[in-house]
C-alpha positions as CSV (number, residue, x, y, z in Angstrom):
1,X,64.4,-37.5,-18.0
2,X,63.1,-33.9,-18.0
3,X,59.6,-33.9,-18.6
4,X,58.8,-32.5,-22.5
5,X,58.4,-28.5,-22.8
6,X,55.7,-27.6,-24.6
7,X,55.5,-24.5,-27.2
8,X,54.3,-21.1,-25.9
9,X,50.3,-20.2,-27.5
10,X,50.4,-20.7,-31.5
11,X,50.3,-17.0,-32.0
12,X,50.0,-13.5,-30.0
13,X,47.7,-11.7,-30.3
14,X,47.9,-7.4,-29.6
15,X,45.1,-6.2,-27.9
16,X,43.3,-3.6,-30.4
17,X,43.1,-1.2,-27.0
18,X,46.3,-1.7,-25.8
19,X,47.2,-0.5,-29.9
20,X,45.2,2.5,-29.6
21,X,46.3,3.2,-25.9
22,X,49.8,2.9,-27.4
23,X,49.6,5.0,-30.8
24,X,47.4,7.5,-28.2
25,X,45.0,7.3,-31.5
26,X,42.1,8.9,-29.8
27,X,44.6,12.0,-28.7
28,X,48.0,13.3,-30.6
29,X,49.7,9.9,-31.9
30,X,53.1,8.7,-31.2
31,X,55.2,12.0,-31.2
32,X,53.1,12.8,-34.4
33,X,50.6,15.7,-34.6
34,X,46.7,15.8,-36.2
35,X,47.1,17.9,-38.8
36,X,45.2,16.5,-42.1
37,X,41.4,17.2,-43.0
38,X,39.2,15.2,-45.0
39,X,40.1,16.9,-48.2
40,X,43.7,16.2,-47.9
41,X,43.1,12.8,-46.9
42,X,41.2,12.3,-49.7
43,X,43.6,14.1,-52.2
44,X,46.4,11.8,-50.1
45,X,44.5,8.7,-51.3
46,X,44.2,10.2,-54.9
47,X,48.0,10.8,-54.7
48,X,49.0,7.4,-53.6
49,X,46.8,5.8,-56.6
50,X,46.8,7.6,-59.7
51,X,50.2,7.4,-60.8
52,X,52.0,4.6,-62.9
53,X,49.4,1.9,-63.2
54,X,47.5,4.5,-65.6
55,X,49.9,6.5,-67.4
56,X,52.5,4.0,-68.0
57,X,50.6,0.0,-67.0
58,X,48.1,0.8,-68.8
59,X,49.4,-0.1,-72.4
60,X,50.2,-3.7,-70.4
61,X,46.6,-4.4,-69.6
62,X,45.4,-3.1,-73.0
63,X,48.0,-6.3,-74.4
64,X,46.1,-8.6,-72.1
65,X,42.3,-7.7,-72.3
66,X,42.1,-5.7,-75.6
67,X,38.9,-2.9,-75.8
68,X,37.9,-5.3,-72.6
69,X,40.6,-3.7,-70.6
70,X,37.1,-1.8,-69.1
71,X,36.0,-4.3,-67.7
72,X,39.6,-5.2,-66.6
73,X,39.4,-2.0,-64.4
74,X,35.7,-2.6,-63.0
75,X,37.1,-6.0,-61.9
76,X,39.9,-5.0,-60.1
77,X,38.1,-2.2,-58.3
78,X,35.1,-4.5,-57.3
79,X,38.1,-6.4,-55.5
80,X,38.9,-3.2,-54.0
81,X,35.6,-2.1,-52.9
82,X,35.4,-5.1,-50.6
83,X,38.6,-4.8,-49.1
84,X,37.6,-1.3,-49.3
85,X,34.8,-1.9,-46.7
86,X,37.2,-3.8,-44.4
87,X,40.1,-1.1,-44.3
88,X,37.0,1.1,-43.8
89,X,36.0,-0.5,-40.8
90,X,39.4,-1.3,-39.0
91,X,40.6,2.1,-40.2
92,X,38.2,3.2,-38.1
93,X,37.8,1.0,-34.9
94,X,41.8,1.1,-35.0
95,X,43.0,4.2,-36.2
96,X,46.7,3.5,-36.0
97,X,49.7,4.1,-38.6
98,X,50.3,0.7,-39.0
99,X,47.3,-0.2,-41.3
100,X,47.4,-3.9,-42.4
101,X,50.1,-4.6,-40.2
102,X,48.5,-3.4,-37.3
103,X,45.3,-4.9,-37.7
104,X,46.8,-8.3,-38.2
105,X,48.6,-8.4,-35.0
106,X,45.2,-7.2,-33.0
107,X,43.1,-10.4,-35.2
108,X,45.1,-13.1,-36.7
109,X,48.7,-12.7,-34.3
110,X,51.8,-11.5,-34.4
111,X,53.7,-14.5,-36.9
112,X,50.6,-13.4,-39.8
113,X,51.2,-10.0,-38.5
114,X,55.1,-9.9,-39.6
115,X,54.3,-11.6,-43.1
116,X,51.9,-8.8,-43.4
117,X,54.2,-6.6,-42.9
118,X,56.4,-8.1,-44.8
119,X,54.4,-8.1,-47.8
120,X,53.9,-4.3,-47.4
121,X,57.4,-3.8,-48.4
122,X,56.3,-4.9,-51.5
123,X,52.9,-3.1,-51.9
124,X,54.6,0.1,-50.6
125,X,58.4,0.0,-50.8
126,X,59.1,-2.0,-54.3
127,X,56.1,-0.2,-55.7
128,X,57.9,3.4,-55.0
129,X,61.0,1.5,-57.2
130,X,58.4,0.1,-60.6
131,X,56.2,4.3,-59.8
132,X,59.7,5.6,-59.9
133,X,60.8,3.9,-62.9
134,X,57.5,5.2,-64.5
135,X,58.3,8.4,-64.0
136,X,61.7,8.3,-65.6
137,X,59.7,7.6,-69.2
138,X,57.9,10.2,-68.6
139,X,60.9,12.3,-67.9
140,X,62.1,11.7,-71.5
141,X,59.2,12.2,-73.1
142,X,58.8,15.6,-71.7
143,X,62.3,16.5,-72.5
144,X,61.6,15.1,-76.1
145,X,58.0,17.1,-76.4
146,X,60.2,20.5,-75.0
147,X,63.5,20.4,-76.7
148,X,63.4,17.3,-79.0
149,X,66.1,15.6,-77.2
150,X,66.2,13.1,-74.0
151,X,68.4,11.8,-71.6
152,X,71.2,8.9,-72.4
153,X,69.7,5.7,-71.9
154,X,72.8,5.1,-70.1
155,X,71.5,7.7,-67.3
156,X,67.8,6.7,-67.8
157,X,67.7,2.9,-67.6
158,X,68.1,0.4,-66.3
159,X,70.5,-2.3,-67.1
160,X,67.6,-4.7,-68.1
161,X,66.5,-2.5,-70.2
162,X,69.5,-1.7,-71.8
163,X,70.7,1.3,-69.8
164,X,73.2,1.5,-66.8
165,X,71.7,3.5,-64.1
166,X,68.4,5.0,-63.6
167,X,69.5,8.6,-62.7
168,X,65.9,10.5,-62.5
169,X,64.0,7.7,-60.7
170,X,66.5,8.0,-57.9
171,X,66.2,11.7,-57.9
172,X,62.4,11.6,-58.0
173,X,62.6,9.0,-54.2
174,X,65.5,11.7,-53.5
175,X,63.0,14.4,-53.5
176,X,60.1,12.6,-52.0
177,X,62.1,11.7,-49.3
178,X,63.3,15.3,-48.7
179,X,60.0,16.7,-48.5
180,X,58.4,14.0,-45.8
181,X,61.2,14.9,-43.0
182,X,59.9,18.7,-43.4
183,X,56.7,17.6,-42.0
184,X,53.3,16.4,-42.8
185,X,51.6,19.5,-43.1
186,X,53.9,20.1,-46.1
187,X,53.9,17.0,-47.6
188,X,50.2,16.8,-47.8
189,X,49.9,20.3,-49.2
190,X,52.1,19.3,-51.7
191,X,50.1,15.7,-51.7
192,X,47.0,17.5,-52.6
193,X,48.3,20.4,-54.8
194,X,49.4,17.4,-57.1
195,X,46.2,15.3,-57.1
196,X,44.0,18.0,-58.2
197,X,46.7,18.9,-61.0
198,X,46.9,15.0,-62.5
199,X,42.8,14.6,-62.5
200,X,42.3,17.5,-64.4
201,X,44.9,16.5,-66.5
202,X,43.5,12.9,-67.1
203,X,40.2,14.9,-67.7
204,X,41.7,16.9,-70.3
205,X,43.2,13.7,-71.6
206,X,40.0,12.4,-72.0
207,X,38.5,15.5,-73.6
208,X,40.8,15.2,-76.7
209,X,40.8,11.7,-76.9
210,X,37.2,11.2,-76.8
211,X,37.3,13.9,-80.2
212,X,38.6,11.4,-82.3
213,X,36.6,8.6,-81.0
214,X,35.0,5.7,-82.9
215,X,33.1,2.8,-81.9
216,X,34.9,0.3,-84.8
217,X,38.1,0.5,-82.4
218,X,36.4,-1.5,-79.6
219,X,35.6,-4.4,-81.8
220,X,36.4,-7.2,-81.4
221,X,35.6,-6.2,-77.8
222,X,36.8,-9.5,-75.7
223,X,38.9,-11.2,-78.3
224,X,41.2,-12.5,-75.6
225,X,37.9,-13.8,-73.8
226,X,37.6,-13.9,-69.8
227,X,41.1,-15.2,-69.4
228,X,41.9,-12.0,-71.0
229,X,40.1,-9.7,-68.7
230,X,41.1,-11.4,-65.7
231,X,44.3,-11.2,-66.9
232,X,44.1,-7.6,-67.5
233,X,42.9,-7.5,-64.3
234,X,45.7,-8.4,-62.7
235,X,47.9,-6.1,-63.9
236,X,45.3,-3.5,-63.7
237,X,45.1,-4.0,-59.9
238,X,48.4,-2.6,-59.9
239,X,46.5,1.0,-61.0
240,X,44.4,0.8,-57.2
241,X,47.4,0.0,-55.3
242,X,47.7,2.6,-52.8
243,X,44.4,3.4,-51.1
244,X,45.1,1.6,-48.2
245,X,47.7,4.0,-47.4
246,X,45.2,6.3,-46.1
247,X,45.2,4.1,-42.8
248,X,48.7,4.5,-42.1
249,X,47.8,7.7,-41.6
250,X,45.5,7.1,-38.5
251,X,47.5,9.3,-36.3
252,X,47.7,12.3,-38.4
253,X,44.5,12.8,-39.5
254,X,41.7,14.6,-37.8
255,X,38.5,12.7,-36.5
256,X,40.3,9.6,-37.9
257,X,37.3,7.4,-36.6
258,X,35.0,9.5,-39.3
259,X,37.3,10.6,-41.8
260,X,39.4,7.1,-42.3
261,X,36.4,5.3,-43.7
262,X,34.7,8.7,-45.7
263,X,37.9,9.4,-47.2
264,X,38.3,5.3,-48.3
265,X,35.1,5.4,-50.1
266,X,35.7,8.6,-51.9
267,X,39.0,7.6,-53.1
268,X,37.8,4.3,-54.4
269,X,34.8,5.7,-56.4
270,X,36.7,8.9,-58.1
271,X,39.6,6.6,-59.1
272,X,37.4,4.2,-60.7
273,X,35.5,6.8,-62.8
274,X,38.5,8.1,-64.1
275,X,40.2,5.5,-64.7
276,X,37.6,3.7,-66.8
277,X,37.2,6.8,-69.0
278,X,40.9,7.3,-69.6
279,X,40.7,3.5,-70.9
280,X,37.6,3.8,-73.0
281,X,38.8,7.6,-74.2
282,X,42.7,6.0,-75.4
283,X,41.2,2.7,-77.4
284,X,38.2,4.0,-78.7
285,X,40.6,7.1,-79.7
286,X,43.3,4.9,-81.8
287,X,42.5,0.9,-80.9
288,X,43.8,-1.1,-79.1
289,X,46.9,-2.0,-81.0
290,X,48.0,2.2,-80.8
291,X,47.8,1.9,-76.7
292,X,48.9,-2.1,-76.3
293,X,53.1,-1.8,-75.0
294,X,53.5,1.6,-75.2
295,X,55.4,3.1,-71.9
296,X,54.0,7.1,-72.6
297,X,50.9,5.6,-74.0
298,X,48.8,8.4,-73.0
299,X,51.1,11.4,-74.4
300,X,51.7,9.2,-78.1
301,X,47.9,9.2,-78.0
302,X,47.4,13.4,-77.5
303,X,50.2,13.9,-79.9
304,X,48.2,12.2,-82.6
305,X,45.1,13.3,-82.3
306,X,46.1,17.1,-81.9
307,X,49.0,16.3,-84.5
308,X,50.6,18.4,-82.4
309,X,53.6,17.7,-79.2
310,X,52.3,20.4,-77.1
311,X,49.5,18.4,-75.8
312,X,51.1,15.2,-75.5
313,X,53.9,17.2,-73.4
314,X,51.6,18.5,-70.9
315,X,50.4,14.8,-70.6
316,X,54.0,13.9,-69.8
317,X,54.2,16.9,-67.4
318,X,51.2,15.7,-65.5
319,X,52.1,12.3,-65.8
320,X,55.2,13.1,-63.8
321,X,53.2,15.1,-60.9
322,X,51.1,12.5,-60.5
323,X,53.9,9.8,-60.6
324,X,56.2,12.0,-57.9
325,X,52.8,12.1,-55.9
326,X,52.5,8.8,-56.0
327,X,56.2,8.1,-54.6
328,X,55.2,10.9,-52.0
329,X,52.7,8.9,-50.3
330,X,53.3,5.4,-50.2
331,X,57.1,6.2,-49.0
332,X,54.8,8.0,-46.2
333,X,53.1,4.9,-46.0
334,X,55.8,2.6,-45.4
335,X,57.7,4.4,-42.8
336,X,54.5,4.2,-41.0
337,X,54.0,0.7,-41.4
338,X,57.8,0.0,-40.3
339,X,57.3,2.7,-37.1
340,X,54.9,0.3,-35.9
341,X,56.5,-2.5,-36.4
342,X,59.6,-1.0,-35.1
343,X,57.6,-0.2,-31.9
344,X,56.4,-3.4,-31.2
345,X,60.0,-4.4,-31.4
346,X,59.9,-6.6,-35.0
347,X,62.1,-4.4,-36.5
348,X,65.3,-2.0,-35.4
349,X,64.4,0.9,-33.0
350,X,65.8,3.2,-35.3
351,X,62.6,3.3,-37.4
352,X,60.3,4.7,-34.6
353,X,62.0,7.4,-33.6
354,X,60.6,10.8,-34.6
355,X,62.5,14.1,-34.6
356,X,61.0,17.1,-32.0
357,X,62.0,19.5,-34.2
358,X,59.8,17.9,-37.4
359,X,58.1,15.7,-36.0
360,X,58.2,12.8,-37.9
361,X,60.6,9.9,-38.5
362,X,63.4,11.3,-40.1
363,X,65.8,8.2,-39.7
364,X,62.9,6.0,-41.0
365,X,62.4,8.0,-44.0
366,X,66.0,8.4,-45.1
367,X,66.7,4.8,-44.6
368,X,63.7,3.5,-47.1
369,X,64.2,5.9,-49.5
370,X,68.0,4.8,-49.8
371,X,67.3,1.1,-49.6
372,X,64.5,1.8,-52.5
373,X,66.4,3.7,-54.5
374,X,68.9,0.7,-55.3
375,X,66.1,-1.5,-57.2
376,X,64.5,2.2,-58.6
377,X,67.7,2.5,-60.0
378,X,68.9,-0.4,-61.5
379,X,65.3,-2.6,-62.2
380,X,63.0,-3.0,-64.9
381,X,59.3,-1.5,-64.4
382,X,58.1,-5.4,-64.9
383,X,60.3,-7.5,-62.7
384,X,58.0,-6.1,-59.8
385,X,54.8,-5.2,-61.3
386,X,53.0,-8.5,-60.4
387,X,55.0,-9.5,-57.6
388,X,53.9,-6.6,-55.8
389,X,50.4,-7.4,-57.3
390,X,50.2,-10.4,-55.4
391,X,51.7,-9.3,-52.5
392,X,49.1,-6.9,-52.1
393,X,46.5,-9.2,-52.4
394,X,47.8,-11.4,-49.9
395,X,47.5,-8.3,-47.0
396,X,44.0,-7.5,-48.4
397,X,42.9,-11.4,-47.7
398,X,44.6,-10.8,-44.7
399,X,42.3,-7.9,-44.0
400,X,39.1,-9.1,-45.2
401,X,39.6,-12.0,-42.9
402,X,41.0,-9.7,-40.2
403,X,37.6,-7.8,-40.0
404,X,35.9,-10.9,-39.4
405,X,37.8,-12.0,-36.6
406,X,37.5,-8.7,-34.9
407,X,33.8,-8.4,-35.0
408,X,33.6,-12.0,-32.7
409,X,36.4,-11.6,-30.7
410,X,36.2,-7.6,-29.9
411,X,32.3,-7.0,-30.6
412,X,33.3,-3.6,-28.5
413,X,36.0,-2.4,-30.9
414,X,33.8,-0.6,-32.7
415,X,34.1,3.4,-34.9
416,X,32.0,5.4,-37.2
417,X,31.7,2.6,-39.9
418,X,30.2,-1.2,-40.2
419,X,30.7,-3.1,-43.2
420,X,27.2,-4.0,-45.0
421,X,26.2,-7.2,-44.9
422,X,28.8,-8.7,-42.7
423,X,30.2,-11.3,-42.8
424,X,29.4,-11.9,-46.6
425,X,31.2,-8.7,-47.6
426,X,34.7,-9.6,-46.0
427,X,34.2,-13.2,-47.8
428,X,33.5,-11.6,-51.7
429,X,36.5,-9.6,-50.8
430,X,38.3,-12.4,-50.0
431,X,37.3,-14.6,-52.7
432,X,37.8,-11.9,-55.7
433,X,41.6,-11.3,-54.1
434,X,42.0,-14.9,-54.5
435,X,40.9,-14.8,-57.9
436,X,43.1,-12.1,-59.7
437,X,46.5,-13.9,-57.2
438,X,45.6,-17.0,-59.3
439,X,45.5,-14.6,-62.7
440,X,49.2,-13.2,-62.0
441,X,50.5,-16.4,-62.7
442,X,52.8,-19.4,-61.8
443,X,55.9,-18.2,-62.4
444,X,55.1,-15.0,-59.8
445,X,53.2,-17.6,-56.9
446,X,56.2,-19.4,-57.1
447,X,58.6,-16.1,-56.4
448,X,56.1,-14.5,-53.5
449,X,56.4,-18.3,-51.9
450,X,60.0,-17.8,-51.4
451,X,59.5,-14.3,-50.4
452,X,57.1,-15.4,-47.6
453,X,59.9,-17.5,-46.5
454,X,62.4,-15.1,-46.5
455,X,59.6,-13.7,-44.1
456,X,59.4,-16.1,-42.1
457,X,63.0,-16.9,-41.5
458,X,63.9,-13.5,-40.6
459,X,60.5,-13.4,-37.7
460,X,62.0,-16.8,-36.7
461,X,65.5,-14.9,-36.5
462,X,65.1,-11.7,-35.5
463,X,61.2,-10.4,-34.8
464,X,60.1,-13.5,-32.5
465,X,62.2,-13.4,-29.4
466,X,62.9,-9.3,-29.4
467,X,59.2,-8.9,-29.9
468,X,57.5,-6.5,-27.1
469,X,54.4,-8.1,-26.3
470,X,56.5,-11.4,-26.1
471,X,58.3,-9.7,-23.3
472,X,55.1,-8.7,-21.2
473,X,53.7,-12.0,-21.7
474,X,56.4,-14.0,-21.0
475,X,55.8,-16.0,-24.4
């Protein structure tokens, strides 16, 4: 009898130099060129944030936490700031396009690594399908405030919510996806040219609202209680998603070992300002009951205060900059994320190749925005709000945990930034992600369980024996 074979190592694990070596992170990356500052890595961040979660989702966490919706936001971005510090750090000691992903497979090992990745199709790829969706209301509500007409809801929704196609949120992926193969010098110009256009709308949203302000709107201020906030919460974590995707930009951004981390915290801390005042300015303008389940919240709001539609329409017209900005970047983000997987050998080698002429992935980007313009087109902005909420957590825990992990085992892996009070700043992070996964509910743990297995199979299928590093170590 033939003696019994035991399994290769539980997991492998990517040397972080041997990542950077690879990516040539410390040079020109991967075929890709160094061409963004801080200030449109910044306005990047911005752009891959502010979008749908404020101008449309926020009339869903209003229904949750009521006038306590502020605190809603504060929570969530308390959650972020940890994971903040984490990204931060890895950003810079690894600054690679592959982000979560990346740093997973240098840490925790390649099978976490794929999951990871796996769950950034839903942080970065469903998300462009519920922003694009977003941005079809907002469509109609410009065409209404301009001409007094919109679109056919045949043409405009989907068939969940009573339509049959969503025509302008695949034009809008369309678009963004015509843009990114020019280049990234132009889709960042663009990036930033729309992030300072939707803050100093939401600014002058918050100028007129706070006119008509009064305190007797925010009472009762908690009537939902904690549940309520934490609720609220959870759905406004959906507003932050995004700001990671300033790491999968490692190779195309200038002094990434400085500017990663600077550009995190700056993005984090103007995003959470505004979006706290656009809250307080819309209920203490009308209540909460005016904002609760209202898509074009912020534009119903303008138009009755001003008793006017001009106002209200150039909230729609910002709302849809910022909404197209916000399907700019994180499509950017995931071909990244699936270039590195792709060059690992995880996924098809189509999605690493980059064009000479443009230089950037030009097969990559087509094929996500086709495959995401199928849900974009025929979903429902809430089928995939919390799913992708809790998908995202799952890759921050993974990060929080990843930073950790990196400090013992590659103590010389070190950039610009260390997280404060390590390791009890990766563990808050970890523990507050936890929390608002457990506030999306039940029904949603139960559907990201069987997309983790999906996950799974398809590693077991696919990723695990064509994997690279599985080749050079003979694993």
């Amino acid at each position: 009898m033939s003696p019994l074979r035991l399994p290769g190592p539980p997991y492998r694990v990517k040397d972080p130099h041997q990542l950077i070596a690879e990516s040539g992170a410390d040079l020109e990356g991967h075929g890709l060129k160094r061409t963004m500052g801080l200030f449109q890595l910044v306005c990047f961040g911005v752009g891959a944030v502010v979008g749908t979660g404020i101008f449309v989702g926020l009339s869903d966490s209003v229904a949750e936490a009521g006038p306590a919706v502020v605190l809603s936001f504060v929570l969530a971005a308390i959650t972020c700031i940890f994971t903040a510090f984490s990204f931060a750090e890895l950003g810079s000691a690894i600054p690679v396009s592959g982000s979560s992903y990346s740093f997973a497979y240098a840490t925790l090992g390649e099978r976490v690594a794929f999951l990871v990745g796996w769950c950034l199709l839903l942080e970065y790829g469903v998300s462009v399908s519920a922003v694009a969706v977003g941005w079809s209301q907002y469509v109609n509500e410009l065409l209404d405030s301009l001409f007094g007409r919109q679109l056919p809801a045949a043409l405009s929704s989907g068939p969940g919510d009573g339509g049959v196609i969503n025509l302008p949120a695949v034009i809008v992926v369309m678009m963004a996806a015509t843009l990114l193969v020019r280049g990234i010098r132009e889709s960042a110009g663009a990036t930033a040219a729309m992030a300072v256009l939707k803050i100093t709308v939401l600014v002058m949203f918050c100028a007129i609202a706070f006119t008509a302000f009064e305190h007797g709107n925010l009472t009762p201020f908690a009537a939902h209680g904690a549940g309520g906030v934490t609720a609220g919460a959870s759905l406004a974590f959906f507003s932050y998603i995004g700001f990671d995707a300033i790491t999968t930009a490692g190779e195309e951004v200038k002094n990434p070992r400085r500017n990663i981390p600077v550009a995190i915290m700056i993005c984090i801390g103007l995003v959470t300002l505004l979006y706290c005042a656009v809250a307080l300015a819309a209920i203490g303008a009308l209540g909460p009951d005016a904002v609760s389940d209202k898509p074009a919240a912020l534009s119903l709001i303008v138009d009755r205060v001003t008793g006017s539609t001009v106002g209200g329409g150039i909230i729609a017209f910002g709302a849809i900059v910022a909404i197209a900005s916000v399907v700019l970047a994180v499509m950017y983000g995931q071909t990244r994320i699936l270039m590195s997987m792709s060059r690992d050998g995880l996924v098809p080698r189509v999605f690493e190749r980059v064009s000479p002429r443009t230089s950037t992935p030009v097969a990559n980007t087509w094929i996500v925005a086709t495959v995401f313009a199928v849900p974009a087109a025929f979903s429902s902005l809430d089928v995939v709000v919390n799913l992708t909420t809790i998908g995202t957590l799952a890759t921050m825990v993974a990060v929080n945990i990843a930073v950790i992990v990196l400090r013992r085992r590659n103590p010389e892996v070190r950039g610009a930034f260390r997280i404060p009070l390590h390791p009890v700043g990766p563990l808050l992070g970890v523990g507050f992600c936890v929390y608002l996964m457990y506030g999306t509910g039940w029904t949603t743990w139960a559907q990201f369980a069987v997309f983790l297995a999906a996950g799974a199979v398809l590693y077991a299928c696919y990723g695990r024996s064509r994997s690279r590093l599985a080749g050079r170590t003979g694993t």
